[in-house]
N, C-alpha and C positions, 0 to 999 in steps of 0.2 A: 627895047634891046636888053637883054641879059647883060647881068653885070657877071664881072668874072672872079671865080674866088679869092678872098683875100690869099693874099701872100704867106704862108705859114713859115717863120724862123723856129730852130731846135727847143727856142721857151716858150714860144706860141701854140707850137703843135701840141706840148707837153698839157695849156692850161683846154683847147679845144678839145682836146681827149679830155678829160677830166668833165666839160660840162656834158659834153655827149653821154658819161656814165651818171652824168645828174638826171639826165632826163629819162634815158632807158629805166635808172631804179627807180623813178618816181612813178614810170609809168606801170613798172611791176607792184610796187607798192599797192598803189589805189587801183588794180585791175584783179579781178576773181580767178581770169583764165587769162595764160600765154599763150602762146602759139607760135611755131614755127610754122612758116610756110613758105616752100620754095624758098627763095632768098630775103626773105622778110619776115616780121615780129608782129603779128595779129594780137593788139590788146583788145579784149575782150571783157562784156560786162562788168564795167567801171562803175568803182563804190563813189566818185566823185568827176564829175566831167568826162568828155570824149579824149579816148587816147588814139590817135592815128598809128595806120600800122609806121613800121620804121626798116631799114637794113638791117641785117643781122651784121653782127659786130665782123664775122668772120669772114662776109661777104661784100665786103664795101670798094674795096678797092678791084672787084671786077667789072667785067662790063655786064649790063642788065639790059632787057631787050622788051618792046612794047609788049608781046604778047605775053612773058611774065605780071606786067604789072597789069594788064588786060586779067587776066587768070585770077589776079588779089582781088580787083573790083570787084568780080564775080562773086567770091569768098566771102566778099562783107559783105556784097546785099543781101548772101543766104545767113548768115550768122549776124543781120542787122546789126553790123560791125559800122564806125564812122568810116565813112570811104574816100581815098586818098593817102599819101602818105607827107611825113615829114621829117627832116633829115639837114645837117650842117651841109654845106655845099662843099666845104672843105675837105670833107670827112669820108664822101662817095660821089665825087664829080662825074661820072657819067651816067649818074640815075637820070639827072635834068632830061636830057634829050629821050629817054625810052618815056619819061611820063609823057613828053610832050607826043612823040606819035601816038601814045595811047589815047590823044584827046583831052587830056588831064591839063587845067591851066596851074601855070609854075610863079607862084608870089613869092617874091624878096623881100624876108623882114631883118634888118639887122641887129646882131647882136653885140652888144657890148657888154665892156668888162671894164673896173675899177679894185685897187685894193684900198680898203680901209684900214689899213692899216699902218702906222706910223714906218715902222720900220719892216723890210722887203722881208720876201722868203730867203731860207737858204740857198746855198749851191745844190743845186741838180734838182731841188722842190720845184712842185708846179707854181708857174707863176715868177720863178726867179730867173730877174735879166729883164720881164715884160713890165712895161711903162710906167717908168721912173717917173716920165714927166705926171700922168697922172698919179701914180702914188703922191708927187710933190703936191697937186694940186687937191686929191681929196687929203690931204695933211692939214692945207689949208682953209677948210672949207669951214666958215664962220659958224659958231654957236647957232642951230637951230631956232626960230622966231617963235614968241610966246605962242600964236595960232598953230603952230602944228607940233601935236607932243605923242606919245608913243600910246595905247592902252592898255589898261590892264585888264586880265581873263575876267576879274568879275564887272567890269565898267560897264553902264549901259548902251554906249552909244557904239559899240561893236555892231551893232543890227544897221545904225545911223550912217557908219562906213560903208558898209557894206550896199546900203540904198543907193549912196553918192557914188559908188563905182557902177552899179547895174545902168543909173542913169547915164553915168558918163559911158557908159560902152557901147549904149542904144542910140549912140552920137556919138559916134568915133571922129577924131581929127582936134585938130587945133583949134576951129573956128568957132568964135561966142555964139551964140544962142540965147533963147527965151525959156529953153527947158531949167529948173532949177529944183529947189523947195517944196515945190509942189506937186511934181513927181515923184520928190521924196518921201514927200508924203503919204502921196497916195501908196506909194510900196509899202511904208510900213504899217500903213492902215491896214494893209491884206494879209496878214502875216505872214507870206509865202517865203520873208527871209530867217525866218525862228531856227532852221533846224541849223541852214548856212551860218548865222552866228552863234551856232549853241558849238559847232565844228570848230570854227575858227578861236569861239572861247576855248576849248580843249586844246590845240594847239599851242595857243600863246601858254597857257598853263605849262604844256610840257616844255617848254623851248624852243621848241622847232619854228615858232611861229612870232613875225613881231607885224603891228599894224600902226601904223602913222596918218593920224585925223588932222587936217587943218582945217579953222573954224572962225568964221567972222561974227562980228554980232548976230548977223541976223540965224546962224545955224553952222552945219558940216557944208564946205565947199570942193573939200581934195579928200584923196585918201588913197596912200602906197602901204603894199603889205612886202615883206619875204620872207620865203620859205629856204631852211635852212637843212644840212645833208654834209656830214663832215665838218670840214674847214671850208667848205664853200655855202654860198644863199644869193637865192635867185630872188629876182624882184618879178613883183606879180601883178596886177591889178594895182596898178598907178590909174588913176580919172581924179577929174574936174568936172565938176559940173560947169554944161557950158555956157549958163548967163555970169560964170565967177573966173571963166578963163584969162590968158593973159595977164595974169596979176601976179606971178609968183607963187601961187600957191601949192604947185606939182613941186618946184624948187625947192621950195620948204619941207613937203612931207619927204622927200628925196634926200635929203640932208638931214633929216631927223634919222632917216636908217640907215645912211652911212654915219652916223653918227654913234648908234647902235651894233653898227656890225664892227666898229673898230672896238667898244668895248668890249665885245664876246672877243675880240681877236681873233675874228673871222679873217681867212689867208685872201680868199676873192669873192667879189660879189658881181652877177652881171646878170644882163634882164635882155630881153629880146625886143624893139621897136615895130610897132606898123608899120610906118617906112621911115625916109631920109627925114623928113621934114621932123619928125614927131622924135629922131634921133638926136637932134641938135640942141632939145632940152636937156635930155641927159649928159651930150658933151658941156653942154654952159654947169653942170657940176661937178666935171672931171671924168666920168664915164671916156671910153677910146674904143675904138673900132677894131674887134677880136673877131667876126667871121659872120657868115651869110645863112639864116635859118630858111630854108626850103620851103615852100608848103605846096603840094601839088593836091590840088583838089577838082571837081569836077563842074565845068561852067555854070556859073549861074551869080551873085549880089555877092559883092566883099562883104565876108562877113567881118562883124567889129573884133578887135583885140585889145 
């Protein structure tokens, strides 16, 4: 059963507007070509990952009908475009039902939001009036544990992160496992992650970019990155490897970037969940429930997130 959109109040709507412009510019960022089409945003030949088409800003609040979004499928398999679209549910509530006659299955990821930062926004800023009690609570939130510390652009173990998320994505969920170390291994034996951490090294260099290792004796176990855009930073590629799951260790790299985004004085930070379940880690650090990310794609294996 569909859930139904969060409830948006006058400081809610202000911060959900605001990530929606996070993810459209990010999607123009790392895309070659835009495109307009019919009442949608066709990103095209992407310099890093797949961009799903999305509503156009202008067009959200009408009604959209199956045979439109029928018309887009068409578009991306001739333009070898990723096909599907993705969208807040807040943002354009009656896409839901036209993707669903088009055959298009509709996944609920949630998103959440936290401010790291001590003290709130101003009057009429994004973000001001929403969740005090979390602000209190990431205010709160204890000195990060010596296993998970931030890296620096020239560190080596930036390729080591980056192994421990690919693992952990290839095993999506909560649940422990036998995978660990030694699928880590084997990735960085291939080099196939060189160019991804030579990228992620140029980021953290600039700013835009902070990465969080946590580490036991025996190697890399967690590893949360965010990317950052304004006064706001998204959280990305949170994993655990999952023979290391269950131990706190998502928690810790989790708190090492809020811990980070309060120093930049970053206004808000918020990341998008798999589902409920994989949400409630993020509330046990102060994270709250800010809106519903859409993803309408076409039948076939959940893919990981």
């Amino acid at each position: 059963m569909a859930s139904a959109p969060v409830r948006l109040t006058a400081a809610t709507a202000s911060v959900v507007a605001r990530v929606e412009w996070f993810h459209e510019t990010v999607a123009r960022d790392f895309c070659r070509v835009r495109e307009r089409y019919g009442p949608f945003v066709l990103h095209l030949q992407p310099y890093q990952g797949p961009f799903p088409a999305r509503p156009h800003p202008a067009e959200r609040d009408r009604a959209f009908t199956a045979a439109e979004v029928r018309d887009l499928l068409r578009v991306q398999r001739q333009r070898q475009a990723p096909r599907g679209l993705e969208w807040l549910a807040e943002t354009a509530p009656a896409l839901r039902s036209a993707c669903e006659e088009a055959g298009l299955v509709v996944r609920e990821h949630p998103v959440l939001l936290i401010d790291p930062c001590e003290t709130g926004p101003g009057p009429g800023e994004p973000g001001a009036g929403l969740g005090d009690s979390a602000r209190a609570e990431a205010a709160s939130v204890p000195v990060p544990p010596a296993g998970a510390q931030l890296l620096a652009p020239n560190d080596w173990r930036i390729e080591h992160a980056i192994a421990v998320a690919h693992v952990g994505f290839a095993y999506p969920g909560t649940d422990r496992g036998p995978e660990g170390r030694g699928s880590v291994a084997e990735l960085l034996a291939s080099g196939d992650l060189r160019r991804e951490a030579a990228e992620a090294a140029r980021r953290i260099h600039a700013g835009t970019r902070a990465l969080a290792l946590a580490e036991t004796p025996e190697g890399p176990v967690a590893t949360a990155q965010f990317n950052t855009l304004d006064d706001l930073a998204e959280v990305i590629a949170v994993a655990t490897l999952p023979e290391a799951r269950r131990r706190g260790h998502a928690s810790a790299v989790l708190r090492t970037l809020i811990a980070e985004a309060r120093d930049r004085r970053l206004r808000t930070m918020f990341l998008t969940a798999a589902d409920e379940k994989v949400a409630r880690i993020y509330e046990a650090v102060g994270f709250r429930r800010l809106a519903t990310l859409l993803e309408a794609v076409e039948p076939g294996p959940v893919r990981g997130t």
